[in-house]
N, C-alpha and C positions, 0 to 999 in steps of 0.2 A: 687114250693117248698116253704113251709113255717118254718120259721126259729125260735124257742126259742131262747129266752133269758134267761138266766142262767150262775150261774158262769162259767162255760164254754161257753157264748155264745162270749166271746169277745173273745177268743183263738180261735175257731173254725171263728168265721168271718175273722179275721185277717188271719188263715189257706187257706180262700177258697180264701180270698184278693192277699195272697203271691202265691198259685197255678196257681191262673190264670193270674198271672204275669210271672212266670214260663214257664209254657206251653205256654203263648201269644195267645192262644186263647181260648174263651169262647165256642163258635159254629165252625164246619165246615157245610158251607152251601152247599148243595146236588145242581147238578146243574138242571135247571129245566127239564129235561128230566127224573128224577129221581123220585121218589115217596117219599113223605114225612115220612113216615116210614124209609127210610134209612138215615136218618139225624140221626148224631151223634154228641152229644155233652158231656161236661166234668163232668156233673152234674147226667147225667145219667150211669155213669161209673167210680161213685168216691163212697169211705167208708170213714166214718170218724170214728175214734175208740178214747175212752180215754185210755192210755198205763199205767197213774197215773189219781187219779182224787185228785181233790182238799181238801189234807188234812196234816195236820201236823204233819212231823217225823221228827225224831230225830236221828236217825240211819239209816246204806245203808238198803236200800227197792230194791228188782227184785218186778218186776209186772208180772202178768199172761200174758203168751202167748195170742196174740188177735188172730183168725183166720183170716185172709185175700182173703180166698179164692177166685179165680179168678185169673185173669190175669192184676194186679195192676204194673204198673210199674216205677211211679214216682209221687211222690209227696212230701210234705212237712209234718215237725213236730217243733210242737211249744213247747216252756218252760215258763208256768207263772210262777212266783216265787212271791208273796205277801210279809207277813210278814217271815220277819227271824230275827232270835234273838241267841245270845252268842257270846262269846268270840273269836274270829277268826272264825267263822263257812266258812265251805265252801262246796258245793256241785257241784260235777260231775255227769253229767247226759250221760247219752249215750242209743244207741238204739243199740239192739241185733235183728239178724233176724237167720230165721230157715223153712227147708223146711217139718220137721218131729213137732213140738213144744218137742223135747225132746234134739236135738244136736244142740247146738246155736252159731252161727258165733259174735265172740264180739267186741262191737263199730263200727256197720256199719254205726254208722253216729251218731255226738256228736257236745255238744253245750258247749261254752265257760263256764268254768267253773265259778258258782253263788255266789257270797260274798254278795249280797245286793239282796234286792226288784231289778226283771228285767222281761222282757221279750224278747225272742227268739225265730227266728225259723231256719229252716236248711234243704235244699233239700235232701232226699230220693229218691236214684233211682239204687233200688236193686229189684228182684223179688221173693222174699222170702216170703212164703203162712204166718208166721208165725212172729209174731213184740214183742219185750215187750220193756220196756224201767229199765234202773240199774240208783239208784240214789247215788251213792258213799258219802255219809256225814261225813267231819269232822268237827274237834275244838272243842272244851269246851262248853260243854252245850249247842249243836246247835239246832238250831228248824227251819223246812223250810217248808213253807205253800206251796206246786208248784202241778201244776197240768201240766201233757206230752200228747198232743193230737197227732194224727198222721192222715192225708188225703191221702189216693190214690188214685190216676186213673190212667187210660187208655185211652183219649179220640182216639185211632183208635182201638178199639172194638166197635162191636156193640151192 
């Protein structure tokens, strides 16, 4: 698997860094009675989606429904937050899931609210075909560069 580098490349490495710390494992190794085709691992049974991508608001943003489909049952989401600028600004970030992309279960998983330049991330582990992420913005004149990535897998699928 070859990896970009891109504004998003350090959220998503840091993503797959915190997943497979998570999960605690990379590989399950088949034992050798077993045919190499049934070797499962986390890379083979992981989505990365951007939920937000890397750009500057000022006002609460909802993101589009991502599809997930599959059988994704835990993973991680991250929060970049770059430049921010105003007067008390502050944003709430949260992640909504949904098994239809139309009726949305809200804050099933949320990241300490952002007053400055930070980065986050925070275990998911719902099954819900269906993810966006709400970015709640106050203060005065706020402006917040963030970008919300989310990883799933299943490393016991095949």
């Amino acid at each position: 698997m070859t990896w970009c580098v891109s504004k998003m490349g350090r959220s998503i490495a840091v993503a797959v860094l915190v997943l497979c710390a998570t999960l605690a494992v990379l590989t399950i190794v088949a034992p050798s009675d077993v045919d190499a085709a049934s070797q499962r691992d986390v890379f083979s049974n992981a989505k990365v989606v951007e939920l937000h991508n890397a750009a500057a608001r000022t006002s609460t943003a909802t993101g589009t429904g991502q599809d997930l489909a599959g059988h994704f049952r835990t993973g991680v989401a991250t929060l970049s937050c770059g430049t921010v600028s105003g007067t008390s600004p502050t944003n709430t970030v949260t992640l909504d899931g949904s098994d239809d992309n139309s009726t949305w279960n809200a804050a099933q998983a949320s990241f300490t609210q952002c007053t400055a330049a930070c980065f986050q991330s925070v275990a998911v582990r719902k099954a819900y075909r269906y993810w966006r992420s709400v970015q709640t913005i106050g203060g005065t004149s706020p402006s917040f560069t963030c970008s919300v990535t989310l990883l799933m897998a299943d490393p016991s699928s095949k």
